[in-house]
N, CA, C and O atoms as a GROMACS GRO file, in nm:
protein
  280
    1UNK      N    1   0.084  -0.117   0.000
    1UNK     CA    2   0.000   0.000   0.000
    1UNK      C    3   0.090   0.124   0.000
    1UNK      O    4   0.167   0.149   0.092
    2UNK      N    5   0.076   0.194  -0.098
    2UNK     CA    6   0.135   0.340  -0.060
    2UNK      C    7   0.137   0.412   0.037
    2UNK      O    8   0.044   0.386   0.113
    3UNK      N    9   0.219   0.515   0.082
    3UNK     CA   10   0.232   0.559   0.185
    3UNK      C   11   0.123   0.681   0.185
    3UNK      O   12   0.098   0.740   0.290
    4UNK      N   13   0.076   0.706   0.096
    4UNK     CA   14  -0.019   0.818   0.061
    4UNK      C   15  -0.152   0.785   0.064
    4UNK      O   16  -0.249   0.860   0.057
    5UNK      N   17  -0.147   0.658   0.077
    5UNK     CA   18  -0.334   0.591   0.118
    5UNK      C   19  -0.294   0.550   0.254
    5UNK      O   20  -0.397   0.592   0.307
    6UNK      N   21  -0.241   0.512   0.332
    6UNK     CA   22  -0.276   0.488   0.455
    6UNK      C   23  -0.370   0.568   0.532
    6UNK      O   24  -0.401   0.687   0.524
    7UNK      N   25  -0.414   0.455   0.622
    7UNK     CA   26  -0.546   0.570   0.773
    7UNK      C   27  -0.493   0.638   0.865
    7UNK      O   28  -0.537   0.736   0.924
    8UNK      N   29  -0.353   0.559   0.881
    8UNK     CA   30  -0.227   0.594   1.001
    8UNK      C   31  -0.185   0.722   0.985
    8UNK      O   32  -0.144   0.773   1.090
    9UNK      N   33  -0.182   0.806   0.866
    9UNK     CA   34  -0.106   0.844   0.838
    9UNK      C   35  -0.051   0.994   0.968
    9UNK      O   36  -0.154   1.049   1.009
   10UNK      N   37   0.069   1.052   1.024
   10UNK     CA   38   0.102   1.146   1.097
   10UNK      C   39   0.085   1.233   1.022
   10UNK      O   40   0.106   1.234   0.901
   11UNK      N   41   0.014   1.380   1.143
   11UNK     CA   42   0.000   1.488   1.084
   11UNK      C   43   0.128   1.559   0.980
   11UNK      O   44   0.245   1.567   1.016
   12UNK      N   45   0.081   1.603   0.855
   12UNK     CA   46   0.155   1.635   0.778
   12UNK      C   47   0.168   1.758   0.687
   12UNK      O   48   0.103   1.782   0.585
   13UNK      N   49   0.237   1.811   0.728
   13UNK     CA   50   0.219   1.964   0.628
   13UNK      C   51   0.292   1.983   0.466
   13UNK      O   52   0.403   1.946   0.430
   14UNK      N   53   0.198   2.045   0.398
   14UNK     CA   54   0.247   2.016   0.250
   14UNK      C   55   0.237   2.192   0.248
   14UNK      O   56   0.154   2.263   0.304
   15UNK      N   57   0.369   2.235   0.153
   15UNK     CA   58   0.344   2.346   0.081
   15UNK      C   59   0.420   2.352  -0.033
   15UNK      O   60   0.511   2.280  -0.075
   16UNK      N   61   0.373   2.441  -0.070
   16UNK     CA   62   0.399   2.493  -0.232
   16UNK      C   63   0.360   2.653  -0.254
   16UNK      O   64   0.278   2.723  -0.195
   17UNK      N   65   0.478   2.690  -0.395
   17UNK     CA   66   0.448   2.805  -0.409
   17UNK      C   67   0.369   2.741  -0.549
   17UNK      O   68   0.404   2.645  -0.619
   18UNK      N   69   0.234   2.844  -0.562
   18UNK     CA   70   0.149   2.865  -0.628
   18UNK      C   71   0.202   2.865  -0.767
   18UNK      O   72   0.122   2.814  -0.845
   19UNK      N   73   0.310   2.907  -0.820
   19UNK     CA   74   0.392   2.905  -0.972
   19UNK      C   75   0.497   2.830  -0.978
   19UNK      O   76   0.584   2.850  -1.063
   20UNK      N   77   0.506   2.709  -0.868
   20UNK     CA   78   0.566   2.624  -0.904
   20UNK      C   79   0.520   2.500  -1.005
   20UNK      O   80   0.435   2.413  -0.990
   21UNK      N   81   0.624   2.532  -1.125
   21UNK     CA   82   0.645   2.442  -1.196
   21UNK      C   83   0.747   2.335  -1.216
   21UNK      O   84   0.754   2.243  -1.298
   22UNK      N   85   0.828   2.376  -1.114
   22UNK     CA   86   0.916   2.225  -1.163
   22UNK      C   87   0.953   2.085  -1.100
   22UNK      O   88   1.027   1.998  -1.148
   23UNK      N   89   0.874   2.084  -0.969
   23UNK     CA   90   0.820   1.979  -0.872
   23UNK      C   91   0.720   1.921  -0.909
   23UNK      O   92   0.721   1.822  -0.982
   24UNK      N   93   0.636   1.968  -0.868
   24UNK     CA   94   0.530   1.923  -0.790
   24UNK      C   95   0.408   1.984  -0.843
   24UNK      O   96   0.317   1.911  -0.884
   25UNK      N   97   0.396   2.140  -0.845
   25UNK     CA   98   0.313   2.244  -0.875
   25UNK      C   99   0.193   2.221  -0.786
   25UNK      O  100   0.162   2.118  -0.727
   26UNK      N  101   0.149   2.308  -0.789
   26UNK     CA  102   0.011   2.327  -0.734
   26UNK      C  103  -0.099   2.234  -0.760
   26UNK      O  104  -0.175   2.205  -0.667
   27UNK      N  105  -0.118   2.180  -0.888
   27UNK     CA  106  -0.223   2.034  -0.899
   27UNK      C  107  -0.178   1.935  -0.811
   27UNK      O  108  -0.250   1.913  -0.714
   28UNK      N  109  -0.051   1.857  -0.826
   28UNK     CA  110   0.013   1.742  -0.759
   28UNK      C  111  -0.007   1.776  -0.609
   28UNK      O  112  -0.071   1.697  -0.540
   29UNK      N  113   0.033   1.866  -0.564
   29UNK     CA  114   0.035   1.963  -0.360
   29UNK      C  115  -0.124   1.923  -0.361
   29UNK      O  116  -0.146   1.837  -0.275
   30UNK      N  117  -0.251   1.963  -0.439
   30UNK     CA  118  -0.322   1.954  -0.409
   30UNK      C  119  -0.422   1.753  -0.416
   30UNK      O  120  -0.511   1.702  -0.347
   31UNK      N  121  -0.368   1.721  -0.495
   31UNK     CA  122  -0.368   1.568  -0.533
   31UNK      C  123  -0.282   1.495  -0.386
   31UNK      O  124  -0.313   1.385  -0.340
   32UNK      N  125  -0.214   1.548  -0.352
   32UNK     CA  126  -0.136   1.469  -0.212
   32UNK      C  127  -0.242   1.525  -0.061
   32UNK      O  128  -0.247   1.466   0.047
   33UNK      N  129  -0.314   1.645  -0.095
   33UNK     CA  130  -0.364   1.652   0.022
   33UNK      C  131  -0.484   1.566   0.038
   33UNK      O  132  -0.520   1.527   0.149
   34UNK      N  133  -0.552   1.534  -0.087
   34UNK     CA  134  -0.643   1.463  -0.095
   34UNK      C  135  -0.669   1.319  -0.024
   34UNK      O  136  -0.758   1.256   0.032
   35UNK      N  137  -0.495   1.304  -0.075
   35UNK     CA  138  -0.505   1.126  -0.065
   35UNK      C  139  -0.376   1.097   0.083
   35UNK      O  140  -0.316   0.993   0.110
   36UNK      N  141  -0.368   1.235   0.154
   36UNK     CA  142  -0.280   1.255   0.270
   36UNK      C  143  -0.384   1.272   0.395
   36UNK      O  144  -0.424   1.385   0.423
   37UNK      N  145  -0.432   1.144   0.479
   37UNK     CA  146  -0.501   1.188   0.583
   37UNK      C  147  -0.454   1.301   0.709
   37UNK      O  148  -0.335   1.303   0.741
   38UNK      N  149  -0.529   1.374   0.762
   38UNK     CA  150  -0.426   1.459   0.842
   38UNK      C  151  -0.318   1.515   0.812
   38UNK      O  152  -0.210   1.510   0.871
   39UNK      N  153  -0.367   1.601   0.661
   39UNK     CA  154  -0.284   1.682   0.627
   39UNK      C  155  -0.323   1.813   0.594
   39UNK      O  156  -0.435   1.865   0.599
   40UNK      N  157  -0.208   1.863   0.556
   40UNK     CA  158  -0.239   2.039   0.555
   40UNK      C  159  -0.157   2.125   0.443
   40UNK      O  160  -0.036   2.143   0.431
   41UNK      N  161  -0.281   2.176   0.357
   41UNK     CA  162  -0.176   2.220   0.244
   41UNK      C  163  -0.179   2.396   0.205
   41UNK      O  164  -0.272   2.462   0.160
   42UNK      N  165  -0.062   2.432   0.238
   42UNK     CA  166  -0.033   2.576   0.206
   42UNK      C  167   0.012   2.625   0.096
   42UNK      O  168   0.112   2.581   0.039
   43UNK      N  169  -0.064   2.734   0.049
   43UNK     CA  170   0.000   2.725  -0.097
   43UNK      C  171   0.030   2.873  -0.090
   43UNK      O  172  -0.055   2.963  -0.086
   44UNK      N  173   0.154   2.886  -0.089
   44UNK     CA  174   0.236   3.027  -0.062
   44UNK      C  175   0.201   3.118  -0.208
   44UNK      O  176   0.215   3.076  -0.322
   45UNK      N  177   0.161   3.230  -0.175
   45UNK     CA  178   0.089   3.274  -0.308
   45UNK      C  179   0.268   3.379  -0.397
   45UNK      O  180   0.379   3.404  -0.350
   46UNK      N  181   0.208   3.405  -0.524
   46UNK     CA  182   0.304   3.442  -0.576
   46UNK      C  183   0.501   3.403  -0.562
   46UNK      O  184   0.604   3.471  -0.564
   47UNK      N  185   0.476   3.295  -0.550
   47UNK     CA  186   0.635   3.226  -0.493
   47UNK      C  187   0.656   3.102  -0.643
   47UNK      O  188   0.579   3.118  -0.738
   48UNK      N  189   0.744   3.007  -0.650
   48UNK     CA  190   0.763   2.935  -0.747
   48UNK      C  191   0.835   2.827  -0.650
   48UNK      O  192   0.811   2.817  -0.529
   49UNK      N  193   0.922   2.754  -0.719
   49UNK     CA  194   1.006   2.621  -0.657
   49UNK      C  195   1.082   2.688  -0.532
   49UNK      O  196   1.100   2.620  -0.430
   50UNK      N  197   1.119   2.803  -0.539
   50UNK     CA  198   1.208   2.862  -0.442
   50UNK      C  199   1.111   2.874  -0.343
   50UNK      O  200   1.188   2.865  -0.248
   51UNK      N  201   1.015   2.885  -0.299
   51UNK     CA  202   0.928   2.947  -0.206
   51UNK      C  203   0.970   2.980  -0.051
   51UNK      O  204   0.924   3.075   0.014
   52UNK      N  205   1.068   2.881  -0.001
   52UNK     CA  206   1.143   2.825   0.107
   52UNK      C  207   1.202   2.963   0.096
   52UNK      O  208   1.148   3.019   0.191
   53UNK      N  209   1.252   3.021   0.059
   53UNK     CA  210   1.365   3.110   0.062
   53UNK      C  211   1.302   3.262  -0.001
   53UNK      O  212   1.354   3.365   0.043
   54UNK      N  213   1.188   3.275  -0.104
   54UNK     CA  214   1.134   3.372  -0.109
   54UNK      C  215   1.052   3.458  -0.049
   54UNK      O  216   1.050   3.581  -0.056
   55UNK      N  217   0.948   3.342   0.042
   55UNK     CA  218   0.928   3.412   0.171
   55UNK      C  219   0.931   3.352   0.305
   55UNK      O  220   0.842   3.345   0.390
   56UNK      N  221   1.095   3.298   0.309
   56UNK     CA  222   1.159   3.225   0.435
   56UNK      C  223   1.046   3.280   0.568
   56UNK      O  224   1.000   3.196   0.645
   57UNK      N  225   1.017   3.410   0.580
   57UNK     CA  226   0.923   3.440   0.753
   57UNK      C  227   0.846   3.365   0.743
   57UNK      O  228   0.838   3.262   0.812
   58UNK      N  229   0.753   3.406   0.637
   58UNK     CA  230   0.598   3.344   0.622
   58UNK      C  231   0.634   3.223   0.608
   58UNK      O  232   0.519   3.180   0.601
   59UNK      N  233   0.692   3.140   0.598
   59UNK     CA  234   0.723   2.976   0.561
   59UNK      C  235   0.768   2.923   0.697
   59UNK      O  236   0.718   2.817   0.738
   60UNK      N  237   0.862   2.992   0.773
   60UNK     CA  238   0.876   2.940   0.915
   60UNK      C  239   0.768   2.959   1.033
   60UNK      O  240   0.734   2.875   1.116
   61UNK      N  241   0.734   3.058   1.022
   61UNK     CA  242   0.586   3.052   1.064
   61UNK      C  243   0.474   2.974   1.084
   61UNK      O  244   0.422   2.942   1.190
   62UNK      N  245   0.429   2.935   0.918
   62UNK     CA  246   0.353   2.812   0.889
   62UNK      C  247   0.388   2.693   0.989
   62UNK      O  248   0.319   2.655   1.084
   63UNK      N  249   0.566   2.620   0.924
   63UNK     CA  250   0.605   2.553   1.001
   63UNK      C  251   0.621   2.526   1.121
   63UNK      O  252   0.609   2.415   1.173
   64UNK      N  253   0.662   2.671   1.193
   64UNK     CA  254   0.663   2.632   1.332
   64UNK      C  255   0.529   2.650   1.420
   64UNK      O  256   0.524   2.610   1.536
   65UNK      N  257   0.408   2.719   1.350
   65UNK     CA  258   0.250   2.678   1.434
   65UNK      C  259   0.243   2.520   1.406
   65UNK      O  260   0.206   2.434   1.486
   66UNK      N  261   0.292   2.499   1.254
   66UNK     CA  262   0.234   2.328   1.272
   66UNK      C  263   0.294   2.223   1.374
   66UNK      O  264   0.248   2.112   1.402
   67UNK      N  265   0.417   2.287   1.425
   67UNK     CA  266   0.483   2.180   1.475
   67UNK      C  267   0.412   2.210   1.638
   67UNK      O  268   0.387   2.131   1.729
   68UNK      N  269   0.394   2.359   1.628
   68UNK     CA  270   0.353   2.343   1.818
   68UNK      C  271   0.163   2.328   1.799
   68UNK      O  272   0.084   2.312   1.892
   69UNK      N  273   0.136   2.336   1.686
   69UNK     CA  274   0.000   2.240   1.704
   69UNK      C  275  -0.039   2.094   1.751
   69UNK      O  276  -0.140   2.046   1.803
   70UNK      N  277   0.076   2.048   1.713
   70UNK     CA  278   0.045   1.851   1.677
   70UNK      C  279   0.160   1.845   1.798
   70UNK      O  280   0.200   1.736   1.839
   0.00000   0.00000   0.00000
């Protein structure tokens, strides 16, 4: 079984920048949240593959509420 259909699955945070094209993009981020129980998908607006680093605040942020949520 894939790791992406399990019931088990641990809370999980997905992001993406919105004009990323050379991953993942925004269809696929949204196709993993679907089939990702207990997950969470952010889609950093106006950013691309770099997103991590284009808007590093807003991205650690995200990350670090998710981590002191769960």
């Amino acid at each position: 079984m894939p790791y992406y259909e399990r019931e088990d699955t641990q809370p999980t945070l997905i992001l993406v920048g919105n004009e990323d094209r050379i991953i993942l993009g925004l269809h696929h981020s949204e196709l993993l949240k679907e089939k990702i129980p207990n997950s969470i998908l952010y889609v950093i607006e106006k950013t691309g593959y770099g997103f991590n680093v284009e808007e590093a605040e807003k991205v650690n942020k995200i990350i670090m509420d998710f981590i002191q949520d769960k």
